[in-house]
C-alpha positions in Angstrom: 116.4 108.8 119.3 119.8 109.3 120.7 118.5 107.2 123.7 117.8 104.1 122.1 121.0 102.1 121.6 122.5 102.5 118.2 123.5 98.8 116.5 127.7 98.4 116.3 127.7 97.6 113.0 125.9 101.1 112.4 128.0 102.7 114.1 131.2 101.2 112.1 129.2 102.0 109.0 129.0 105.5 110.2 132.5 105.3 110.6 133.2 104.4 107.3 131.0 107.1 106.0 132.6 109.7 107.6 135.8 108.4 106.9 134.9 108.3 103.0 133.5 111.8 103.3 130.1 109.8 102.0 127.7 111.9 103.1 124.2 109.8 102.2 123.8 107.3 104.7 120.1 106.3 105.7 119.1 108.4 108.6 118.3 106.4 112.2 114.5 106.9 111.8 114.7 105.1 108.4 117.2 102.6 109.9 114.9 101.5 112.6 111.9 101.3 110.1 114.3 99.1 108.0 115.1 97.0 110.9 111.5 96.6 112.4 110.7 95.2 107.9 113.6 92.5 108.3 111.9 91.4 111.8 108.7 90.5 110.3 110.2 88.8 107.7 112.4 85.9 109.9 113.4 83.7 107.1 113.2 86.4 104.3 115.4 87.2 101.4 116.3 90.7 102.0 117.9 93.7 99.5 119.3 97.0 99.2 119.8 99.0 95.9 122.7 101.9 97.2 124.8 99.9 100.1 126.9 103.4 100.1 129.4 103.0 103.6 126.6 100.4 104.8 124.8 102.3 107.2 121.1 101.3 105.8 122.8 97.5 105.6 124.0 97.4 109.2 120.1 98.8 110.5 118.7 95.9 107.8 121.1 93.2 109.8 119.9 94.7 112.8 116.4 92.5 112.6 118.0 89.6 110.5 116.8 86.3 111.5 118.8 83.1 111.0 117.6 82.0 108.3 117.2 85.0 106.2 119.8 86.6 104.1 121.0 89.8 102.8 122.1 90.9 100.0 122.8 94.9 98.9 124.7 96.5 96.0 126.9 99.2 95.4 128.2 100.7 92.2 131.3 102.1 94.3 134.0 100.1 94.3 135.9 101.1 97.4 132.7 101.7 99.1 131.5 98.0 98.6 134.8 96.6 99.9 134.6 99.0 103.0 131.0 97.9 103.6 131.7 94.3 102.8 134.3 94.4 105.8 131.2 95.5 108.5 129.8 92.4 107.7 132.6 90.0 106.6 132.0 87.5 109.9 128.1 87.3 108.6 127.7 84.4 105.9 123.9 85.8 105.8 125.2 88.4 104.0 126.7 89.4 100.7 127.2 92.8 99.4 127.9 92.9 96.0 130.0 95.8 93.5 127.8 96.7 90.4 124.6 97.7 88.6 121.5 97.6 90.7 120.2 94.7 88.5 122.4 92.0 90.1 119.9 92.2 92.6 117.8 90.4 90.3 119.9 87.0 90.2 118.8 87.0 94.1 115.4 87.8 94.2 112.3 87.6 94.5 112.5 89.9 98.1 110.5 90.1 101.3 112.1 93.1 101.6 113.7 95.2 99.6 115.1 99.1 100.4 115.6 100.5 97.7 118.0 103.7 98.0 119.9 103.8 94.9 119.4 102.4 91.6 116.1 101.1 90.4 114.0 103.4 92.6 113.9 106.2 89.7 114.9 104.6 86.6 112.9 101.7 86.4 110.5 101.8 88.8 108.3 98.8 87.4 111.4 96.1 87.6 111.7 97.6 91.3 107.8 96.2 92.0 108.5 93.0 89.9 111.5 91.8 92.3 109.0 91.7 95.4 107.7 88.7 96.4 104.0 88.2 97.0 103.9 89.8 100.3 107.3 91.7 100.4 107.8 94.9 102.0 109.2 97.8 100.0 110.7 100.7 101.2 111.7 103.9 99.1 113.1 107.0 101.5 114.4 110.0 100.7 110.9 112.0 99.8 109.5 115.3 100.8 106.6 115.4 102.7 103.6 116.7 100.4 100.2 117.5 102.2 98.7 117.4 98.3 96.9 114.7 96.7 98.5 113.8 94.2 101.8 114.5 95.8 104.0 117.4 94.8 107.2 118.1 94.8 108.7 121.4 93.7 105.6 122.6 92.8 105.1 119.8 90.1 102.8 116.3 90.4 105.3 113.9 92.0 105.1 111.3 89.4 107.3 109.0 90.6 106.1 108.4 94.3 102.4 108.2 92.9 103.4 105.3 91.0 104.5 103.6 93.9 101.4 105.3 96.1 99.1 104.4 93.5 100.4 100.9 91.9 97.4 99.0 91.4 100.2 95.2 92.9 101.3 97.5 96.0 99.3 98.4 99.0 101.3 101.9 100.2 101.4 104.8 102.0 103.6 107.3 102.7 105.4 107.3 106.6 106.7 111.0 108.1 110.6 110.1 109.0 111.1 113.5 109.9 109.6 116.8 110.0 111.1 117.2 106.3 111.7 113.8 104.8 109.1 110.7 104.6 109.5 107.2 102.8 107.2 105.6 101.3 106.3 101.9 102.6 104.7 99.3 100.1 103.7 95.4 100.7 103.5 93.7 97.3 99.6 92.0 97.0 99.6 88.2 97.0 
């Protein structure tokens, strides 16, 4: 990875992150899986749950098309207004300080990354902001050879709803030896 030239605005999100002593940002694998959704979707409407320092945001820009736009939310204050700055010359895109569910004035989503809020406690309203066709991405798992999917020793209940939710078509991607994300496209 460290060959492949890292986006700017990554790497002033990274900035920020260390800076902050924020220590969550999405990992480059995930970033270039984010960037590669965007791209497919041109003219989409694109979201983030969890901006954090903006690190996920900056790899999401990364495949923004002109006509699409971006919008993410943090519940951090300061981090919001640090993030906001990365992207402040970009009128495609608008990150927002609050509760996940202002996503929802802004939806429905061609692509949504979901990193923070939403994802566990109501995973249902999660699926319901995807547009027919929209890519959803949930990161952050760990790898499970088992079917159903474990975690801890216990049936992973939350990433076989996603895996097994009878509006997505999903599957689970290897990120890294020890995390994996699960990918989603919302049935027309």
């Amino acid at each position: 990875m460290t060959d492949r030239v890292i986006p700017p605005r990554v790497v002033a999100a990274e900035r920020i992150a260390s800076e902050a002593g924020f220590e969550k940002s999405c990992i480059p694998e995930v970033g270039r899986l984010l960037g590669l959704a965007v791209a497919a979707k041109p003219r989409g409407v694109v979201a983030e749950s969890g901006t954090g320092s903006g690190v996920g945001t900056a790899w999401l820009h990364s495949g923004l098309g002109a006509a699409a736009r971006l919008v993410t939310v943090e519940r951090d204050e300061e981090l919001a207004r640090r993030a906001a700055g990365v992207f402040a010359d970009d009128e495609r895109v608008s990150v927002l300080t609050g509760d996940w569910r202002l996503l929802e004035e802004h939806g429905p989503f061609d692509v949504f990354f979901c990193d923070g809020g939403g994802k566990r406690d109501d995973p249902q309203r999660v699926v319901d902001l995807l547009a027919p066709g929209g890519l959803l991405i949930l990161d952050d798992f760990t790898p499970s050879p088992d079917w159903p999917p474990r975690f801890e020793g216990e049936v992973d209940e939350l990433r076989l709803f996603y895996l097994t939710h009878p509006d997505l078509e999903a599957t689970e991607v290897l990120t890294t030896p020890f995390s994996s994300a699960v990918v989603a496209a919302r049935r027309g």
